[in-house]
C-alpha positions in Angstrom: -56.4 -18.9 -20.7 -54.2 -21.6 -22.1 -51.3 -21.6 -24.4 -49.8 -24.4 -26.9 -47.3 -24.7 -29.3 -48.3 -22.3 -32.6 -48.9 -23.5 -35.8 -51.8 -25.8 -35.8 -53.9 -23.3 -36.5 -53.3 -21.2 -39.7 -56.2 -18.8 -38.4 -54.1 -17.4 -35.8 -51.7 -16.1 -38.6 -54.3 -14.9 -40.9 -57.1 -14.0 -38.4 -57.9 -10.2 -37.4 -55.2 -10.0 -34.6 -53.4 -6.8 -33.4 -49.9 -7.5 -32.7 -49.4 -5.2 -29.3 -46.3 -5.3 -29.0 -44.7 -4.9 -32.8 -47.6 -3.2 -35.0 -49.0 -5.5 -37.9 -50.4 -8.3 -37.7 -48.1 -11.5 -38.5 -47.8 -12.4 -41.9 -48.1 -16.1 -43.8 -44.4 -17.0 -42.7 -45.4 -16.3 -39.0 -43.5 -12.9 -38.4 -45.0 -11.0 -35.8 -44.9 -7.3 -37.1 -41.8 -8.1 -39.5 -39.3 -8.4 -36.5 -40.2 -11.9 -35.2 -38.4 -14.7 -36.2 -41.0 -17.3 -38.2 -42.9 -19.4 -35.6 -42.3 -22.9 -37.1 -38.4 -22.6 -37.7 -37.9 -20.8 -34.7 -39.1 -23.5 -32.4 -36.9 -26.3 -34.3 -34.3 -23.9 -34.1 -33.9 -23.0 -30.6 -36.6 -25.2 -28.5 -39.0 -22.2 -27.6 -41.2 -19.5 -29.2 -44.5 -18.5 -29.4 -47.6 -20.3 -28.0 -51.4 -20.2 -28.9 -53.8 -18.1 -26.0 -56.7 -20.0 -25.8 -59.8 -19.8 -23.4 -60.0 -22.7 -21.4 -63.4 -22.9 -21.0 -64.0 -23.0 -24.8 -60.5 -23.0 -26.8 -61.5 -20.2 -28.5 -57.8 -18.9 -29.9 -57.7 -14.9 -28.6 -53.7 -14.5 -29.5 -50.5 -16.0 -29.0 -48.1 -14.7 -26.3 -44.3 -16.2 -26.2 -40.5 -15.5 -26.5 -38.7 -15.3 -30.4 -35.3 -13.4 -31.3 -36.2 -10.3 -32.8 -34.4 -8.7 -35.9 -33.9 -5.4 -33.9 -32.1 -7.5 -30.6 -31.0 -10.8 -31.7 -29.2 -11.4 -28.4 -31.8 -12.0 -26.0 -35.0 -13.8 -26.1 -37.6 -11.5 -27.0 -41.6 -11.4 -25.2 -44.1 -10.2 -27.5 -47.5 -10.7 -27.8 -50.6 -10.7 -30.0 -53.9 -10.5 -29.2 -57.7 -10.5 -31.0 -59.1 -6.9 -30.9 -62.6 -8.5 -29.6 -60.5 -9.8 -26.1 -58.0 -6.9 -25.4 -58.8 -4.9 -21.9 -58.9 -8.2 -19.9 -55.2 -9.0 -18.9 -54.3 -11.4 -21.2 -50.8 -9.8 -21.9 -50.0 -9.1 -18.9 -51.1 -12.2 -17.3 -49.4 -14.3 -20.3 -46.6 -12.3 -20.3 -45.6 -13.7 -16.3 -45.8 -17.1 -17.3 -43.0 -16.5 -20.2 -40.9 -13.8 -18.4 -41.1 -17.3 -15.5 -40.2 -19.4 -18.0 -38.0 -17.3 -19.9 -35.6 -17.1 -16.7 -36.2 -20.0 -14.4 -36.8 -22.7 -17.4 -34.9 -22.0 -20.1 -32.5 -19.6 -17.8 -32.0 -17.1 -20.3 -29.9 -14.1 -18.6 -31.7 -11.7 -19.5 -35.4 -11.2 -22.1 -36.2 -8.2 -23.9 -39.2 -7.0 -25.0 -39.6 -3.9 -27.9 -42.0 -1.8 -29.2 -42.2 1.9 -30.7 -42.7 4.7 -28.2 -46.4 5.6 -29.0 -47.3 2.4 -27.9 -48.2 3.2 -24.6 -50.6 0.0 -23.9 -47.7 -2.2 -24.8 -45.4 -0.2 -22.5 -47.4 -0.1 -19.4 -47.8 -4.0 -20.0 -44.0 -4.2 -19.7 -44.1 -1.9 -16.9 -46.3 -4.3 -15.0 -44.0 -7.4 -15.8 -40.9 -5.9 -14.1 -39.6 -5.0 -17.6 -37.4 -1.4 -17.9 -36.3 0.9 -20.8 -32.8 -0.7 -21.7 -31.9 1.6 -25.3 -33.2 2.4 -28.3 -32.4 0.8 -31.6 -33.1 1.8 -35.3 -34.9 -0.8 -37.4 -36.2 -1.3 -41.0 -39.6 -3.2 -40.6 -40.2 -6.2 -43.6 -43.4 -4.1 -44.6 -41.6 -0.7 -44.4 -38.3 -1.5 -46.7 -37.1 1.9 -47.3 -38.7 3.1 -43.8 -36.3 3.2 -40.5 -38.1 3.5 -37.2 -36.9 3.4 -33.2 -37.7 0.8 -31.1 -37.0 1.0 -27.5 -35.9 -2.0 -25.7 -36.8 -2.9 -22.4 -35.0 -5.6 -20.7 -35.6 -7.6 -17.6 -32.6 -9.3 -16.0 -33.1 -13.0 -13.8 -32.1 -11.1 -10.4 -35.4 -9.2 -10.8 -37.4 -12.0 -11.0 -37.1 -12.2 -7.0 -37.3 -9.0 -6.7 -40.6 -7.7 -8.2 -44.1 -8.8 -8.2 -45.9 -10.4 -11.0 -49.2 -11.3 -11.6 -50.6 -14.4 -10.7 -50.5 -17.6 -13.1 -49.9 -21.2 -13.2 -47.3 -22.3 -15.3 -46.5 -25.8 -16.4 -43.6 -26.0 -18.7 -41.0 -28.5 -20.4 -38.8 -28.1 -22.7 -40.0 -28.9 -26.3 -38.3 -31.8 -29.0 -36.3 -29.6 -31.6 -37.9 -31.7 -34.4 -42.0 -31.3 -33.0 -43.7 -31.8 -35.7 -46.4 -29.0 -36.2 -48.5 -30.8 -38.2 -49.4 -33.4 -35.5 -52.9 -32.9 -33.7 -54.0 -29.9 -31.7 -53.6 -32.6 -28.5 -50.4 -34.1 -29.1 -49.0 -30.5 -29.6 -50.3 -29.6 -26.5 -48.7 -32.0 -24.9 -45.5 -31.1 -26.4 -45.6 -27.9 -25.4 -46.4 -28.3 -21.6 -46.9 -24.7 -20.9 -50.3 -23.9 -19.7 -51.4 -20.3 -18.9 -54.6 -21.0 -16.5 -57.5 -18.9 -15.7 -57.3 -17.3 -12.4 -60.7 -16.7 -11.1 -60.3 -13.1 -12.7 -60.1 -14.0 -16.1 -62.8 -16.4 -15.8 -65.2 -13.6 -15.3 -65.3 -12.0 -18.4 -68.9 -10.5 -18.6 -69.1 -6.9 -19.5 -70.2 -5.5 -16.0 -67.2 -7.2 -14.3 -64.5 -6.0 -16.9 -66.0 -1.8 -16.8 -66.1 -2.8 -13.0 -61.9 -2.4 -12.8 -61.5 -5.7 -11.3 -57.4 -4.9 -12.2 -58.5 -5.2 -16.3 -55.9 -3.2 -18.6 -58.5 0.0 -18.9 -60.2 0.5 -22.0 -59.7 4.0 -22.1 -56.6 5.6 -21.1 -56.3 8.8 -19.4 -53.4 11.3 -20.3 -51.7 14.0 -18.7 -49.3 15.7 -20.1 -46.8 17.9 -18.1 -44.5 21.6 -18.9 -41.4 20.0 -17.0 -39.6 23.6 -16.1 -41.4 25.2 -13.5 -43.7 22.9 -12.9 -41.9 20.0 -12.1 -38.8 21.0 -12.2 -37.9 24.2 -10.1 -36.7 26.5 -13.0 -36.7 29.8 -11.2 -34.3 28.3 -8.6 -31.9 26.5 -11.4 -31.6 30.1 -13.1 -31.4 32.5 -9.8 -29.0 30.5 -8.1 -26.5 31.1 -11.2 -27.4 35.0 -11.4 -26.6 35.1 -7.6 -23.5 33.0 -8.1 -22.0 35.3 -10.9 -23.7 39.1 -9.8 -24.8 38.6 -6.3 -28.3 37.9 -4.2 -29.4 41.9 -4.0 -29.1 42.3 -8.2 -30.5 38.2 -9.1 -34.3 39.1 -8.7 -34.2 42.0 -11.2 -31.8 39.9 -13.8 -34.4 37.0 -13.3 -37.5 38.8 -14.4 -35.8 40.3 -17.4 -34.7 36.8 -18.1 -38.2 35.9 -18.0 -38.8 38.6 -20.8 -35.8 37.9 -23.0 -35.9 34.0 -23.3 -39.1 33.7 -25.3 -38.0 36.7 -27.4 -34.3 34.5 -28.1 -36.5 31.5 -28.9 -39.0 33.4 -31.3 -36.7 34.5 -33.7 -35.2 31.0 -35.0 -34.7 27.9 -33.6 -31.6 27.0 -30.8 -31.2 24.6 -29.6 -32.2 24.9 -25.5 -28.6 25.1 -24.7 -28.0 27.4 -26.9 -31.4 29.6 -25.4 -29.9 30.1 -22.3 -26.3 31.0 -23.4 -27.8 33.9 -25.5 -30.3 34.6 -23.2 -27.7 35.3 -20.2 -25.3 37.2 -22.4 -28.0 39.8 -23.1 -29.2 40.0 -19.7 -25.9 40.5 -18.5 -24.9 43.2 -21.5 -28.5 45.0 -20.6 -27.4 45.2 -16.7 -23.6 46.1 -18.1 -22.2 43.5 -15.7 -19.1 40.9 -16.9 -19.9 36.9 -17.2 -16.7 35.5 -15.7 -15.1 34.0 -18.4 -15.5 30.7 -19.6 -19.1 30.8 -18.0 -21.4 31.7 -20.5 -22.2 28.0 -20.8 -22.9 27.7 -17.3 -27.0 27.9 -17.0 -27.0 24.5 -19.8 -24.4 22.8 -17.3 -26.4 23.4 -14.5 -29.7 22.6 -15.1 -29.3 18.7 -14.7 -28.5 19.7 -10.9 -31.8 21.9 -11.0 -34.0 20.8 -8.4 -37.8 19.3 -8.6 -40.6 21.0 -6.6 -41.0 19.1 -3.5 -44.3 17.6 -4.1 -43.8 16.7 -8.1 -42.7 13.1 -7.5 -45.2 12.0 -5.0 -47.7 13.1 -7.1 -46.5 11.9 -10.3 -46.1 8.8 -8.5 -49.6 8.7 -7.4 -51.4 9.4 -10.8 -49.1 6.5 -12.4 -50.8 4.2 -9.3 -54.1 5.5 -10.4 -53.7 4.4 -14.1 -53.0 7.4 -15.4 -50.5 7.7 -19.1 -47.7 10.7 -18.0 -46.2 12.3 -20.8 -43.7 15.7 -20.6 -44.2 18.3 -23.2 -40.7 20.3 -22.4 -38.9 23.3 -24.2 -35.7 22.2 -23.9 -33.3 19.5 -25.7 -33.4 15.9 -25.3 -30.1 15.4 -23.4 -30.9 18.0 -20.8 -35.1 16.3 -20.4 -32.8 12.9 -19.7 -31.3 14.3 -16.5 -34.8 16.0 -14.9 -36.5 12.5 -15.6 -33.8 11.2 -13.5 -34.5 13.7 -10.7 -38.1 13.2 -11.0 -37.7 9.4 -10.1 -41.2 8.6 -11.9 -41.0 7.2 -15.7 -42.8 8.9 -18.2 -44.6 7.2 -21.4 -43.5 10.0 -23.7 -41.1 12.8 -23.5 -41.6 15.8 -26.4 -39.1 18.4 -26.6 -38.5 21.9 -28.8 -35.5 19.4 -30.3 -38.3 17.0 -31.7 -40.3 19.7 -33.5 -38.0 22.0 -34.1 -40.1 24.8 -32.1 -40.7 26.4 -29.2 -44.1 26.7 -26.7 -46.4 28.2 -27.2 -46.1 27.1 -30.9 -48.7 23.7 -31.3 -45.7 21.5 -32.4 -45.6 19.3 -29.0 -49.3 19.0 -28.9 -49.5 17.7 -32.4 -46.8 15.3 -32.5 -48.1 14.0 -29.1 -51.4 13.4 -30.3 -49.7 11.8 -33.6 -47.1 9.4 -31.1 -49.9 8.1 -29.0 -53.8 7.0 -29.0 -54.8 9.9 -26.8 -58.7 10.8 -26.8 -59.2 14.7 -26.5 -61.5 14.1 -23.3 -59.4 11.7 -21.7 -56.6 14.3 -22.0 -55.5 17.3 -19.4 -52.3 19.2 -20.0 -50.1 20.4 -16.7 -48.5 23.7 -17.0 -47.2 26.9 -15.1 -46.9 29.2 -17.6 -49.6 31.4 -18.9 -47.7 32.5 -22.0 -46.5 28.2 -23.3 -49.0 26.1 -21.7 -52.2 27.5 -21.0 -53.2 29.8 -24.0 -51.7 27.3 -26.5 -53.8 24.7 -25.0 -56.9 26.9 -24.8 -56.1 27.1 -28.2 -56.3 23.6 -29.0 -59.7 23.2 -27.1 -57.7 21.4 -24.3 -58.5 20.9 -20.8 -56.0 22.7 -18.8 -54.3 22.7 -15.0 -52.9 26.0 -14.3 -50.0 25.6 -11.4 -50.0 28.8 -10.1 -47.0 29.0 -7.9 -46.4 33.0 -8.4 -49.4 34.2 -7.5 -50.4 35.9 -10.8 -54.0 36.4 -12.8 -55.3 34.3 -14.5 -55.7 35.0 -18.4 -56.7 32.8 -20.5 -58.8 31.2 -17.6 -57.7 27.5 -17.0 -60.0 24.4 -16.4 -58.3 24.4 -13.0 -56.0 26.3 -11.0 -54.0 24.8 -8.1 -50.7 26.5 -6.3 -48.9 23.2 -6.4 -48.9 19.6 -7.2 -50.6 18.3 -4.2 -54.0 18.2 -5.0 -53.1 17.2 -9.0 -54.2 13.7 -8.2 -57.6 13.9 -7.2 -58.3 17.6 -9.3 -57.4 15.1 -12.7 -59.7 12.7 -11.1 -62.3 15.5 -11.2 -62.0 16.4 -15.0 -61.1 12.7 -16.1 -63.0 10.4 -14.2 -62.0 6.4 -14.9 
């Protein structure tokens, strides 16, 4: 593949391109997805931006990979990409995407690049991922198409220390930087020339016949897999984060009795409006304590909310969530709980996820379909490329039966099974290879 300076060719702004990165395709000014700055001005401007992907055994133009200054994060050079539906699976992105995070930081030695997209975009994200790229914040934006529309974009940024740090994929680079006045209606050679970056075929992307790229071969997959996770007791030990506060305010002999009617009560205090999680376990511990007619010490009430950042994960959760990410699989958390309290367990967990759902988002509790059906609408998941994770009987695995999902019960308390799951394991150790089983790549 090889890239030159965009422009010449009025096709690539026109032509039936998927913007990966940003959504639409560019428009007739050159703005990728209404965030990019336009291609032409951009490169008088500053002396960088976008180049033309091209095969170099035929010049066919499959996209256009590069750094611009986007609307939402005008501070720091921005990698985005675009790329012809007909060539997308083959590593373009990622392999493009090197060469400019390279030259980003070593050539034009830029602090720091960014690169945004919305969270659904889970294709995009992964690429970034790959690149050494990391979630940085999220921003609001207004998109040029979408005037009166506000979105989030999440920002990943990748800083210049990193660069010796991580491993990227190969590439060969050649790169110079470019006149401020190129003219872009010169030919296609002499704007080559200008450019002087060159994104080279590797012996992998040479091979491009259909029985090498279903092969693996480290292609982007065409399909991607999904598991989605319940994050409190089955990643995160929940029964542990509540007992050890019952035994801390009424003592080890009275916690397992106070714990199973906490079981009971909580889904009763989340049926009959919605709390906020927070506010679920406050109300939910006062009533178990007035039940049991034992005192709170005061000021505590609060005190299950404050502890569950601390709460710990099961022993075996982040080696295998680890290992499904190295298998290619797209991790997503479908959690009854707010969004400030999910921030601290994905810390503990140590394994990023693609998408996090909460009761916050949807305004609802499990076993209520809200999480399903705003994951399905965030994110290209195919039903049979899909497995939900879950512990409980009552929020994960009837709701999902429900929904005609396939379903991994984690069994850790020994109960019967009903509804019957697709699967039922006692931990996360054999998640790996049982997902392999029901979701083969």
């Amino acid at each position: 593949m090889a890239g030159r300076r965009p422009g010449h060719d009025r096709a690539l702004e026109r032509g039936p391109l998927r913007d990966a990165a940003h959504g639409p395709a560019a428009d007739d000014e050159g703005r990728v997805g209404g965030g990019a700055r336009p291609v032409r001005p951009h490169w008088g401007e500053h002396g960088f931006g976008i180049w033309a992907a091209e095969l170099n055994e035929t010049g066919k133009l499959v996209g256009r990979i590069g750094l611009s200054y986007h609307r939402a994060w005008p501070d720091d050079p921005e990698l985005g990409w675009l790329i012809d539906p007909a060539h997308t699976g083959r590593g373009f992105a990622t392999e493009g995407g090197a060469a400019c995070v390279e030259y980003g930081l070593e050539v034009l030695g830029a602090p720091r690049l960014v690169s945004v997209c919305v969270e659904g975009n889970v294709e995009s994200r992964r690429v970034m991922e790959k690149l050494g790229f990391r979630l940085h914040t999220t921003v609001p934006f207004e998109p040029l198409a979408l005037p009166t529309t506000t979105i989030d974009l999440l920002v990943h940024a990748r800083s210049e220390a990193q660069l010796e740090q991580d491993d990227v994929p190969p590439h060969a680079v050649e790169a110079a930087d470019a006149p401020a006045d190129a003219d872009f209606a010169e030919s296609e050679r002499a704007v080559e020339r200008e450019a002087r970056l060159v994104l080279r075929e590797d012996a992998h992307l040479q091979r491009l016949d259909p029985e090498i790229l279903h092969s693996g071969g480290g292609y982007d997959q065409p399909m991607s897999r999904w598991a989605t996770f319940d994050c409190y007791g089955t990643l995160i030990d929940w029964n542990a984060g509540i007992r050890s506060v019952l035994e801390g305010f009424f003592g080890a002999e009275r916690a397992p009795g106070l714990l199973a009617r906490y079981h009971a009560l909580e889904p009763e205090v989340q049926a009959e409006t919605y709390r906020s999680y927070a506010e679920v376990l406050t109300i939910t511990l006062e009533r178990v304590a007035a039940e049991a007619r034992l005192p709170i010490p005061e000021g505590e009430t609060g005190a299950l909310a404050r502890s569950l950042p601390d709460w710990p994960p099961f022993p075996e959760a982040p080696r295998s969530l680890a290992e499904l990410r190295a298998r290619g699989w797209n991790l997503a958390i479908l959690s009854n709980t707010d969004r400030a309290l999910i921030t601290a367990s994905q810390k503990t967990l140590g394994v990023p996820f693609d998408l996090v759902v909460t009761a916050e988002d949807v305004d609802s509790y499990k076993p209520g379909h809200g999480h399903w059906e705003r994951f399905f609408e965030r994110t290209t998941a195919d039903r049979e490329h899909h497995v939900h994770v879950g512990a409980s009987l009552f929020h994960d695995v009837a709701p999902a039966r429900e929904l005609g999902l396939k379903i991994v019960w984690i069994n850790r308390l020994g109960e019967e099974a009903e509804p019957v799951p697709d699967r039922e394991l006692p931990d996360l150790a054999a998640l790996p290879d049982t997902l392999e089983e029901l979701v083969p790549a």
